[in-house]
DORO-929395 format. One record per residue (C-alpha): x, y, z. Coordinates in Angstrom, 2 decimals, padded with zeros to 5 digits. Example, Ala and Ser with C-alpha at 12.3 -4.5 7.8 and 13.67 -1.06 7.14 Angstrom:
<kolmis>
KOLMI       px       py       pz
KOLMI   012.30  -004.50   007.80
KOLMI   013.67  -001.06   007.14
</kolmis>
This chain:
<kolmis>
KOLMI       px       py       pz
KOLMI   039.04   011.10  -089.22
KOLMI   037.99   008.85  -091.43
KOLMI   038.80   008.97  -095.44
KOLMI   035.19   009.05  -096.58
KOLMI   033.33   010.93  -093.74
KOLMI   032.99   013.70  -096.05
KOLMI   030.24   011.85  -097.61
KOLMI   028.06   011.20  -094.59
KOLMI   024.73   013.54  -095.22
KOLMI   022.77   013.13  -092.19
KOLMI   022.10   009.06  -091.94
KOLMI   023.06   008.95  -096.36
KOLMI   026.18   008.78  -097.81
KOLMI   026.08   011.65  -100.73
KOLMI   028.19   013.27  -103.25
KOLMI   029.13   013.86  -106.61
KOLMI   028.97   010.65  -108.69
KOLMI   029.91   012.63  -111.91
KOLMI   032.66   013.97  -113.42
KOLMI   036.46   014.78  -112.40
KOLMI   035.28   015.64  -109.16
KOLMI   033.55   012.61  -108.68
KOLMI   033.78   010.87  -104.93
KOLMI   031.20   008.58  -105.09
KOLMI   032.95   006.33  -107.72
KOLMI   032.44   002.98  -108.51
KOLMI   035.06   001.81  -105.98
KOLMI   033.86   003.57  -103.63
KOLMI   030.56   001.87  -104.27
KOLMI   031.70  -001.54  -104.19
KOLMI   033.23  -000.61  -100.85
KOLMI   030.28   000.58  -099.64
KOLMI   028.50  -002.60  -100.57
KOLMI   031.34  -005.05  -098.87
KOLMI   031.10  -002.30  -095.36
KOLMI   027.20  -002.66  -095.62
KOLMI   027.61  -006.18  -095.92
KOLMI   029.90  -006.85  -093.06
KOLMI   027.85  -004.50  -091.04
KOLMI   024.47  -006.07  -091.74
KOLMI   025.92  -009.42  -090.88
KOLMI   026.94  -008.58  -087.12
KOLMI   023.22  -007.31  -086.59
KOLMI   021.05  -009.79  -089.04
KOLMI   020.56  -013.64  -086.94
KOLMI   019.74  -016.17  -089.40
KOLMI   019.48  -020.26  -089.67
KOLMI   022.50  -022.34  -090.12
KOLMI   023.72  -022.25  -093.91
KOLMI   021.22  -019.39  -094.69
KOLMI   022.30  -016.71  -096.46
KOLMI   021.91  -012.81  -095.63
KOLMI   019.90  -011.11  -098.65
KOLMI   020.33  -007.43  -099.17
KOLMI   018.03  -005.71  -101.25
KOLMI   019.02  -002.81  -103.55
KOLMI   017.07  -000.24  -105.92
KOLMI   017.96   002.95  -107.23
KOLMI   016.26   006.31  -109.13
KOLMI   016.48   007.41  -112.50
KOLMI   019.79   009.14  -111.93
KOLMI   022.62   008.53  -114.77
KOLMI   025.15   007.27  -112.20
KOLMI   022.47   004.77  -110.91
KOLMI   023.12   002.00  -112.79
KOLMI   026.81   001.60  -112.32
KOLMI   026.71   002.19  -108.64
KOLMI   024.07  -000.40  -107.82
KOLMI   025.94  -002.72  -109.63
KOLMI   029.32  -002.22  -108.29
KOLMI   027.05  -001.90  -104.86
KOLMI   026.10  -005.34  -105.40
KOLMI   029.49  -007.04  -106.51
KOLMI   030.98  -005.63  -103.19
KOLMI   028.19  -007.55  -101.25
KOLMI   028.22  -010.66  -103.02
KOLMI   031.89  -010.91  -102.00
KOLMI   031.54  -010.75  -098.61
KOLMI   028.98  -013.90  -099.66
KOLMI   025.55  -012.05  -099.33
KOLMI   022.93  -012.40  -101.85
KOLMI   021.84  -009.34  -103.34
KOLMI   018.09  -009.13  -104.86
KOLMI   018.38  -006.11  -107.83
KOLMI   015.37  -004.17  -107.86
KOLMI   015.93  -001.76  -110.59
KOLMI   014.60   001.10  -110.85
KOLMI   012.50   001.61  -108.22
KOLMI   011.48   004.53  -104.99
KOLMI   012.69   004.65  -101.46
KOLMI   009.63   003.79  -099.66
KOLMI   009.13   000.03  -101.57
KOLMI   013.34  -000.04  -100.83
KOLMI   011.15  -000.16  -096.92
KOLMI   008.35  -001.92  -097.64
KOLMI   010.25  -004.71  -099.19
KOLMI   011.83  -005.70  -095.76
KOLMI   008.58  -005.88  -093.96
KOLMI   004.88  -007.12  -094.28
KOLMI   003.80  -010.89  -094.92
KOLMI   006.49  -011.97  -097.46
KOLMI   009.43  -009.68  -096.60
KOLMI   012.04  -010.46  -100.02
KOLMI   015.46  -009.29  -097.71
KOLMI   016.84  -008.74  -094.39
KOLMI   018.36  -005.32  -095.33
KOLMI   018.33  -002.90  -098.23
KOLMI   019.55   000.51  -099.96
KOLMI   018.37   002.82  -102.05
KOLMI   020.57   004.39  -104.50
KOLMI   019.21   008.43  -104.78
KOLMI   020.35   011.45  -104.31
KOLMI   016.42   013.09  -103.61
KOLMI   015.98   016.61  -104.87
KOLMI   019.46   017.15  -105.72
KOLMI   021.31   018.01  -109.10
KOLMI   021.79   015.18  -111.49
KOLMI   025.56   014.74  -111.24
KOLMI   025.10   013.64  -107.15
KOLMI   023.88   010.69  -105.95
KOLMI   023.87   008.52  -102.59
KOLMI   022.97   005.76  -100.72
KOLMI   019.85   005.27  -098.05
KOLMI   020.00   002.21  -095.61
KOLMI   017.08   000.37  -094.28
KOLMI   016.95  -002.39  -091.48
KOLMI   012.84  -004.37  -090.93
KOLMI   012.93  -001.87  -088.02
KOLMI   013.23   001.75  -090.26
KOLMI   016.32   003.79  -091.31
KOLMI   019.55   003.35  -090.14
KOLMI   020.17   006.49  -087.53
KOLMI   023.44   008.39  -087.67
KOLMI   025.72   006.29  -084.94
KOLMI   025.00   003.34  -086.86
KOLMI   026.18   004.79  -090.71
KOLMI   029.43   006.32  -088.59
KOLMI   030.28   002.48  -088.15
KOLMI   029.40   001.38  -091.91
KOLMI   031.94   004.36  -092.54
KOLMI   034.16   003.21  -090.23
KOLMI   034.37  -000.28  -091.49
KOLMI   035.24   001.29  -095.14
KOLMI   038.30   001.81  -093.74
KOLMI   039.15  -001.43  -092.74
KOLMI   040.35  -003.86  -094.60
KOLMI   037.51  -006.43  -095.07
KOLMI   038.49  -009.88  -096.01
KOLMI   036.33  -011.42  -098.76
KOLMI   034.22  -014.45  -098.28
KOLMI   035.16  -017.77  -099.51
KOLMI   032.06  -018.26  -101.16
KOLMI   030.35  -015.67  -103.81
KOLMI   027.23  -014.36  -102.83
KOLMI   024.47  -014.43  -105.76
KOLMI   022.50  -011.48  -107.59
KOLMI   019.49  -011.61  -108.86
KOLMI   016.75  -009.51  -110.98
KOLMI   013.12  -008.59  -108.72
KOLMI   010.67  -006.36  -109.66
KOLMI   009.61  -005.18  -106.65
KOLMI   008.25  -002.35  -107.87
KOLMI   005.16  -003.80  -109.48
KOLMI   004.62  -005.56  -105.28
KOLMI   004.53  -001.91  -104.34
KOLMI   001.94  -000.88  -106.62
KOLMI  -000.28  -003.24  -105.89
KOLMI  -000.07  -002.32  -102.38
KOLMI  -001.10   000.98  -103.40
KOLMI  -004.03  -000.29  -105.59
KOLMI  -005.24  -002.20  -102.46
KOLMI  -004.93   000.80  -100.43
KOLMI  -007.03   003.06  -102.80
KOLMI  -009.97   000.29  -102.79
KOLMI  -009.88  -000.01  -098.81
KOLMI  -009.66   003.84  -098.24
KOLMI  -012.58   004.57  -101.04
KOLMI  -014.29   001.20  -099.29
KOLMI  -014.94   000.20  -103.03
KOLMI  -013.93  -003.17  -104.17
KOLMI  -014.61  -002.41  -107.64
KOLMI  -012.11  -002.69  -109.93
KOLMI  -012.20   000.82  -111.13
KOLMI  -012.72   003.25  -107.76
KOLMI  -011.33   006.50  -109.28
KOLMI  -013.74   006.36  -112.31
KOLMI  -014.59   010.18  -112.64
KOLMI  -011.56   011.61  -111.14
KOLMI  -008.71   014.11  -113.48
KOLMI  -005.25   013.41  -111.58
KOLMI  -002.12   015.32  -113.70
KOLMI   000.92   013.24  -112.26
KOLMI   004.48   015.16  -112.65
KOLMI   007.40   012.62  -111.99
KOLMI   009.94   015.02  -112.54
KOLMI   011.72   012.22  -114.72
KOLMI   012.19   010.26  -111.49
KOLMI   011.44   007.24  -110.67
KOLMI   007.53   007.76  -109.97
KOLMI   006.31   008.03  -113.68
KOLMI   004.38   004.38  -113.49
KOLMI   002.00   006.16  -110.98
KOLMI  -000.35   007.83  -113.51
KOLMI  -000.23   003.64  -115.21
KOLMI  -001.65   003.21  -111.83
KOLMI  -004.19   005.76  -111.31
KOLMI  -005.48   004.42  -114.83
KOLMI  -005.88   000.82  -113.87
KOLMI  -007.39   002.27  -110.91
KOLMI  -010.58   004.43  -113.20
KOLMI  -008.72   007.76  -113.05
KOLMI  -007.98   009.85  -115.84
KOLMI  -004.18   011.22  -116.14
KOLMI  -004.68   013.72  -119.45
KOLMI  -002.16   016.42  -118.96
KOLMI   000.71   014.05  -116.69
KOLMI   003.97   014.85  -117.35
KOLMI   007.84   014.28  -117.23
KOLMI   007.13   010.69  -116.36
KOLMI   009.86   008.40  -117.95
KOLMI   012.71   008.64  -115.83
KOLMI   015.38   010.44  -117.23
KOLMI   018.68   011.30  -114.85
KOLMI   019.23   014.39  -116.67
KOLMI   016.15   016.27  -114.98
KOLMI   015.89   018.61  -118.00
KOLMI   012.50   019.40  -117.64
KOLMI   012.88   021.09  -114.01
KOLMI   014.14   020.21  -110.77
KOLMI   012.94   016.71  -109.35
KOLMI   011.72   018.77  -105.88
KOLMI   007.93   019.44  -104.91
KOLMI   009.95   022.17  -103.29
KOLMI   011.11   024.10  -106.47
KOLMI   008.98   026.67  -107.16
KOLMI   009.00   026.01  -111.19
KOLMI   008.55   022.39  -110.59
KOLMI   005.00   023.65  -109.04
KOLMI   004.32   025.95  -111.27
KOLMI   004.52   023.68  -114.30
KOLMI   002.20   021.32  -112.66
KOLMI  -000.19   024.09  -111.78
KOLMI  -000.26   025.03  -115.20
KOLMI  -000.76   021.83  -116.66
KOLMI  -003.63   021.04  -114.11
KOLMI  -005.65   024.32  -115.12
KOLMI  -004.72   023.76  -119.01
KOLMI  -006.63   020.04  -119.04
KOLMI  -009.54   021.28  -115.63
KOLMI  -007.83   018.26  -113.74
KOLMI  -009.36   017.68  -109.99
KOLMI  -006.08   017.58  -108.59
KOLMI  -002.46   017.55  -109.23
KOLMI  -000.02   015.17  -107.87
KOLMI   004.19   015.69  -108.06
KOLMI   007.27   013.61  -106.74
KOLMI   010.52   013.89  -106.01
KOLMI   013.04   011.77  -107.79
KOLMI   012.58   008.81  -105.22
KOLMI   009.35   009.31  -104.15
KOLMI   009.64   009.56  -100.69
KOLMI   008.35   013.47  -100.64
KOLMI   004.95   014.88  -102.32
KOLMI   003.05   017.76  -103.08
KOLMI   000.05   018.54  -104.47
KOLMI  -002.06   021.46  -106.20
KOLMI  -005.75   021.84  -106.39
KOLMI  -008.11   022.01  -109.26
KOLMI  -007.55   025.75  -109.60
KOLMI  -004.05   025.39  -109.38
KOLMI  -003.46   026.80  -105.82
KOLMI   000.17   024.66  -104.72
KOLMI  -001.01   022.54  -101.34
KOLMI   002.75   022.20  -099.57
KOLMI   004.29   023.29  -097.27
KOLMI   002.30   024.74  -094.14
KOLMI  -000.71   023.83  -096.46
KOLMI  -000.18   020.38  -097.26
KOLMI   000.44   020.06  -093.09
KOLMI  -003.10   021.16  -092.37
KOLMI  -005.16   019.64  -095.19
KOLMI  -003.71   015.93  -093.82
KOLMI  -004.38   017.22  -090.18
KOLMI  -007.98   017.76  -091.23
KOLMI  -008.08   014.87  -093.00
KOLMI  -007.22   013.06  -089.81
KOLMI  -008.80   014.85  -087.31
KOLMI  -011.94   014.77  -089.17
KOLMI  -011.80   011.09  -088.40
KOLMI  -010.82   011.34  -084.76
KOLMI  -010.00   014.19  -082.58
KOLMI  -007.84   014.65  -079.89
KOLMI  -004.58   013.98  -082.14
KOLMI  -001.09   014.92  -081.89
KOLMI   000.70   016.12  -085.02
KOLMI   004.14   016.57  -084.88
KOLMI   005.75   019.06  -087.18
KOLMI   009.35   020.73  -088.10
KOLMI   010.07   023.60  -086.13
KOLMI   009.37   026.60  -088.93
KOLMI   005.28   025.90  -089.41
KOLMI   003.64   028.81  -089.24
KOLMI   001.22   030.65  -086.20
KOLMI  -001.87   029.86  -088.09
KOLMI  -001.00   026.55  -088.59
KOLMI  -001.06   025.90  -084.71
KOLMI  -004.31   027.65  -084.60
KOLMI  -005.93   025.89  -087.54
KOLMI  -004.73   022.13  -085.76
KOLMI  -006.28   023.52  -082.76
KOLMI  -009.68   024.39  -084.06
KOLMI  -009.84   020.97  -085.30
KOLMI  -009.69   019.51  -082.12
KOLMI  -005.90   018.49  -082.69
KOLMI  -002.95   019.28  -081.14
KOLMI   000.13   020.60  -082.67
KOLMI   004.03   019.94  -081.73
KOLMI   006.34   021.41  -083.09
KOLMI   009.89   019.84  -083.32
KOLMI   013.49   020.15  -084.67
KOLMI   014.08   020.73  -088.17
KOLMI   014.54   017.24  -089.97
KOLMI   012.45   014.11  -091.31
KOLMI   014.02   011.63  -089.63
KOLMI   013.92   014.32  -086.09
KOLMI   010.16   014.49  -086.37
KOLMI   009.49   010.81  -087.43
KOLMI   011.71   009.86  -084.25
KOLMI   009.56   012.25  -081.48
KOLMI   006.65   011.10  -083.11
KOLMI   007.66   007.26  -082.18
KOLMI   008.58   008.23  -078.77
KOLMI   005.30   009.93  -077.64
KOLMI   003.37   007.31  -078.81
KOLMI   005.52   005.22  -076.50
KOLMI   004.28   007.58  -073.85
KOLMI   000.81   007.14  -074.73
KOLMI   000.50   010.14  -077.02
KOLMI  -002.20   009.55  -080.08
KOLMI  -000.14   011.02  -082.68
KOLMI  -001.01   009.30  -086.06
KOLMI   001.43   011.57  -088.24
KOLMI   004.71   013.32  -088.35
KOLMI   005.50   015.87  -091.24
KOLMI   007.79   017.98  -092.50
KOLMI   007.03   021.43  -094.65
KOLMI   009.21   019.61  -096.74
KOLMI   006.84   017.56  -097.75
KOLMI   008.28   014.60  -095.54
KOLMI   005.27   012.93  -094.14
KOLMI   005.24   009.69  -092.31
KOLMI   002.10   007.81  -090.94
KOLMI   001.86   005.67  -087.95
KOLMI  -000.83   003.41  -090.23
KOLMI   002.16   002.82  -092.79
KOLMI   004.95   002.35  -089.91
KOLMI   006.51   005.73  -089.43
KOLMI   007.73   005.19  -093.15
KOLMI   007.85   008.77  -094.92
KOLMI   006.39   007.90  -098.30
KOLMI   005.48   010.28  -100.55
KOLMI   003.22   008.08  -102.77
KOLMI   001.25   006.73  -099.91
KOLMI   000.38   010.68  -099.13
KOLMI  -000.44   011.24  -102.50
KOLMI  -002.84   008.05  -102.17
KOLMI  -004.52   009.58  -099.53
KOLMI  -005.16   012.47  -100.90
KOLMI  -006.24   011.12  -103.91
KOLMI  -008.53   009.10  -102.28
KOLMI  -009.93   012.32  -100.00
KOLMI  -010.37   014.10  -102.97
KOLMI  -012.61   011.44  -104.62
KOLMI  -014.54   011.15  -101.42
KOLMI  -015.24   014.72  -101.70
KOLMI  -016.03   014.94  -105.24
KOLMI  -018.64   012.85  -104.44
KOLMI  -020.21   015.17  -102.00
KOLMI  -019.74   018.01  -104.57
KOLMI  -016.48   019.56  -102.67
KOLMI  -013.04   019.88  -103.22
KOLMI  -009.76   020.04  -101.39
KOLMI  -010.06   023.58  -100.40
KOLMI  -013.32   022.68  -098.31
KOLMI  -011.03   021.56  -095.81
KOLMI  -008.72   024.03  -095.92
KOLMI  -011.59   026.98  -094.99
KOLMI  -010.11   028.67  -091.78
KOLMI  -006.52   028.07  -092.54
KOLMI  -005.20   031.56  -091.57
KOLMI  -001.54   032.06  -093.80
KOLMI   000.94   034.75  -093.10
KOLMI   000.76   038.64  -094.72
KOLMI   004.65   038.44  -095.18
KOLMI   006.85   035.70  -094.57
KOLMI   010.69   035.60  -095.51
KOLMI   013.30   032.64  -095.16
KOLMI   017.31   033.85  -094.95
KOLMI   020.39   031.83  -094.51
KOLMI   023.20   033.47  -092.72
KOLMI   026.53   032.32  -093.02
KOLMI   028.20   031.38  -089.96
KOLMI   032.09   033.07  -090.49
KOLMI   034.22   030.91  -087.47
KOLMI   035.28   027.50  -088.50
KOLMI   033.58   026.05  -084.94
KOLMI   030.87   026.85  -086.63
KOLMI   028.20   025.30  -084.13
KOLMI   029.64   026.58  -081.10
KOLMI   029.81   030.10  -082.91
KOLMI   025.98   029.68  -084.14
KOLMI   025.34   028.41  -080.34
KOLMI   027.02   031.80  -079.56
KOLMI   024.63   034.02  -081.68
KOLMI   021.25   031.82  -080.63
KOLMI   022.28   032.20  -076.35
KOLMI   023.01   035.80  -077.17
KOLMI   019.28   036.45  -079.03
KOLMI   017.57   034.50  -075.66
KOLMI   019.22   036.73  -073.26
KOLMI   018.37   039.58  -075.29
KOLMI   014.81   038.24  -075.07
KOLMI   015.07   037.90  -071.17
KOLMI   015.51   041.46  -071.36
KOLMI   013.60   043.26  -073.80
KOLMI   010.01   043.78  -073.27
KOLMI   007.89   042.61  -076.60
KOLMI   010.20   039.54  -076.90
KOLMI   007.89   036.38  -076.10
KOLMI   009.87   033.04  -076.57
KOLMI   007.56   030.28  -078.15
KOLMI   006.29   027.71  -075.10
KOLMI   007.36   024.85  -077.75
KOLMI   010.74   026.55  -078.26
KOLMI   012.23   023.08  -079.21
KOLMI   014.92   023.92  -081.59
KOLMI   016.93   027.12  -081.85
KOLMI   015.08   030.08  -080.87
KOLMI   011.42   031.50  -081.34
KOLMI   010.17   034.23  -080.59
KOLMI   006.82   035.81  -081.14
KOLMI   005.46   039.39  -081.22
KOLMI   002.22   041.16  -080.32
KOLMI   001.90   043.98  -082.83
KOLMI  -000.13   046.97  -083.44
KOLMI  -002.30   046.00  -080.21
KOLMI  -002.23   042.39  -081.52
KOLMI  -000.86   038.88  -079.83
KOLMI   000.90   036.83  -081.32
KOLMI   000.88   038.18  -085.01
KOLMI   004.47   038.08  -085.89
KOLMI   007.31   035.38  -085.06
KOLMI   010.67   034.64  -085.85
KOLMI   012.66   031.70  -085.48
KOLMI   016.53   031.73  -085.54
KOLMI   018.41   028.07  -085.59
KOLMI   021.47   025.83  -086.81
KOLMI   020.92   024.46  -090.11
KOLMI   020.76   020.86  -090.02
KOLMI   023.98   019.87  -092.44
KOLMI   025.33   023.43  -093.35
KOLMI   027.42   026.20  -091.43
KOLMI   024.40   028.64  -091.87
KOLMI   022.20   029.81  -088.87
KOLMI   018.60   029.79  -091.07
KOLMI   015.96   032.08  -090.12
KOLMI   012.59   032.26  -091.09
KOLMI   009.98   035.40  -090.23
KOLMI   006.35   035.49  -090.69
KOLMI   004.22   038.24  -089.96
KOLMI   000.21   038.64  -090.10
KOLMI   000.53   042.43  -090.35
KOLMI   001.66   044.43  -093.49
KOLMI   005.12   045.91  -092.74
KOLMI   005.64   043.62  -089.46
KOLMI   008.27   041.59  -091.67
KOLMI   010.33   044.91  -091.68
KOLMI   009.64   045.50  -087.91
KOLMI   010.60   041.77  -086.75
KOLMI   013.96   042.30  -088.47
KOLMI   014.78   045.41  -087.67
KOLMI   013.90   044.14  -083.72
KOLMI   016.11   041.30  -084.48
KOLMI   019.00   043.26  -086.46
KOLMI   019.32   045.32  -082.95
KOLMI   020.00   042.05  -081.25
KOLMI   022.67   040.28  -083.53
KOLMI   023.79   043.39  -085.49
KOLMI   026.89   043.78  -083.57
KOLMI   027.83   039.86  -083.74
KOLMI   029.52   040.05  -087.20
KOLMI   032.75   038.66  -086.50
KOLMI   030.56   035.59  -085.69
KOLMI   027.89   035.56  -088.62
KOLMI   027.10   037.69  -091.63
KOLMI   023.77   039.65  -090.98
KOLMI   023.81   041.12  -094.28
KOLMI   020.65   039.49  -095.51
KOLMI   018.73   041.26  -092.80
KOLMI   020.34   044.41  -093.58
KOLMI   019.83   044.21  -097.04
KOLMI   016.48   044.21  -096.36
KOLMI   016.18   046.96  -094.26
KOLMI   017.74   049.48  -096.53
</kolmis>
């Protein structure tokens, strides 16, 4: 096995870059850098006596620094340029490899996302996307080789890509709004949060563009997240933007995580627009402009959801839990033909087929900006498109800790065992677009399909998550307890006690 597997997260490297426990030092960096380089190298074709240039950025974390620097000496010796970005967010890490004046032939982004301030980790990018998980095995692989240095020192140098970026956005804005004036957002409130990340020069932005930012916050980055968690996830992280756009009667509120690749927003009242939410208020947006479209989700959207996609005229597929699993099916069925324009996560993941499959949090935001100006114009809000959106009575999300050390074949164990148990059982519906895990949906009190459940492997963790929604006060309780009498006597294999707790 190799020495620094433990760090592969998916298709990042991650882990603690702080501290005694630190394993994401600076050697470790370097090597990363020289494995990178050597693996970019084999892949990259260029002209005679041409160099390889490798672009890196990184977030506001306190490690960041140091590792992209130590990043870049361990490229330059294996005689690859390296252009610095800085500080900067994981979509222009992307961007900066394609379009008319591409700056590199590869790049990384230093971040750790959502996580606490003492992690951080490494995202790869070739002109074609994201590296996938076979391909980071061999960049871990080659770390432990021993790679022989170059003869010849690659070079390093400063680019502020960053400022490229934004004016990418700034041109977007004027062609959505189709308003070549200098000032489109003139009469528009937008409260930015940049959780002290690396997105605080978007309210700058939104200014230059007409809008005003009163009430933005937590926008100088600052790797000690003090102010709250840099995750449109975290519940106090919304709720401290939701206050702040009520206190200043903003039109809309706009918040990032650390790197910018995830988004949420809330509405002028202060209602959070994520999650399930979020999903259908771009799906309207989108199928308000064509119908007939595909949108691919996660697998733990919610019933109403599906049925609020559907009244639109759109069609809604549901896939396996992950960002880079949904942007991938979304690729492939429009290589079948499929017209889907959009894969998103409820994590707030969202990648459009417009901007190349790239998920980019501040080209969401951008478009929601821009519908919301659109509408403000007509005298309507957010929440106009949103009318019909039909959102669970109870709803619950529990992680249950798989106890064998095989933990996926255990959790495979306890997901075959629920299916036959549905086979059986009469009230037990699986999902038709049972893609991941196992769903299964419930018709109670003389209603269809009013309660669900869906049991699965979590993606990194030995935890079998499971989420319930019900559109029935008290059908939580019933779902479980249905559930509870088909894995209740499975404990050597995984702890129920979460359900039972809530049955007491």
């Amino acid at each position: 096995m190799s020495t620094y597997g433990a760090l592969i997260s998916g298709t990042d490297l991650r882990g603690v870059a702080l501290g005694e426990n630190a394993r994401l030092t600076l050697e470790v960096a370097e090597l990363i850098g020289r494995a990178f380089a050597v693996w970019a190298g084999r892949r990259v074709r260029m002209p005679e006596n041409d160099r390889i240039s490798i672009a890196v950025g990184r977030d506001s974390r306190l490690s960041g620094e140091s590792l992209l620097s130590a990043f870049a000496q361990g490229v330059a010796k294996q005689g690859m340029n390296v252009i610095d970005c800085g500080l900067c967010t994981t979509p222009a890490m992307f961007k900066c490899l394609t379009g008319d004046e591409p700056i590199a032939q590869a790049s990384v982004m230093i971040t750790a996302s959502h996580h606490p301030s003492d992690r951080n980790g490494f995202k790869f990018f070739m002109p074609r996307g994201g590296i996938n998980a076979d391909e980071l095995a061999e960049i871990v692989a080659l770390m432990d080789e021993e790679i022989t240095p170059s003869l010849r020192y690659g070079t390093i140098e400063r680019y502020n890509y960053l400022d490229v970026y934004k004016q990418q956005m700034m041109d977007m804005v004027r062609e959505r709004l189709d308003d070549p004036v200098s000032k489109p957002l003139l009469g528009l409130h937008v409260v930015v949060d940049a959780g002290n990340g690396a997105g605080g020069f978007y309210a700058g932005m939104l200014e230059d563009l007409g809008a005003w930012t009163e009430g933005s916050q937590f926008l100088e980055p600052d790797g000690h997240f003090a102010n709250h968690a840099p995750n449109p996830e975290d519940e106090t992280a919304i709720k401290s933007l939701s206050d702040a756009v009520v206190k200043y009667s903003a039109d809309i509120g706009v918040i990032f995580d650390a790197d910018c690749d995830r988004a949420a927003i809330v509405d002028q009242s202060g209602l959070a627009i994520n999650r399930n939410r979020l999903i259908a208020l771009v799906s309207a947006m989108l199928l308000n402009e064509e119908s007939g479209l595909t949108i691919v989700t996660d697998s733990v959207t919610s019933s109403g959801l599906s049925q609020f996609i559907g009244e639109w005229g759109g069609e809604h597929y549901r896939y396996k839990r992950g960002y880079r699993n949904v942007i991938d099916e979304a690729i492939r069925l429009n290589k079948m033909g499929v017209n889907c324009p959009l894969a998103i996560e409820t994590s707030g993941h969202a990648a459009f087929r417009d901007n190349q499959f790239l998920d980019d949090g501040m080209y969401l935001s951008t478009l929601l900006v821009c519908e919301c100006m659109r509408l403000k114009r007509e005298a309507k809000t957010l929440l106009s498109l949103l009318e019909g959106l039909k959102e669970p009575v109870e709803s619950v999300e529990l992680r249950l800790d798989i106890k064998q050390e095989d933990f996926r074949s255990a959790g495979k164990r306890v997901i075959e065992a629920v299916m036959d148990y549905a086979s059986e059982t009469e009230g037990w519906n699986v999902a038709p677009d049972n893609r991941e895990g196992v769903r299964i949906s419930f018709d109670l009190h003389q209603h269809l399909n009013n309660a669900w459940f869906l049991l699965r492997m979590s993606v990194h963790d030995p935890v079998l998550a499971l989420n319930v929604e019900s559109d029935v006060k008290g059908g939580l309780r019933e779902v479980l307890s249905a559930l509870y009498g088909a894995i209740g006597h499975l404990g050597d294999l995984v702890d129920v006690s979460p359900i039972s707790e809530i049955l007491k």
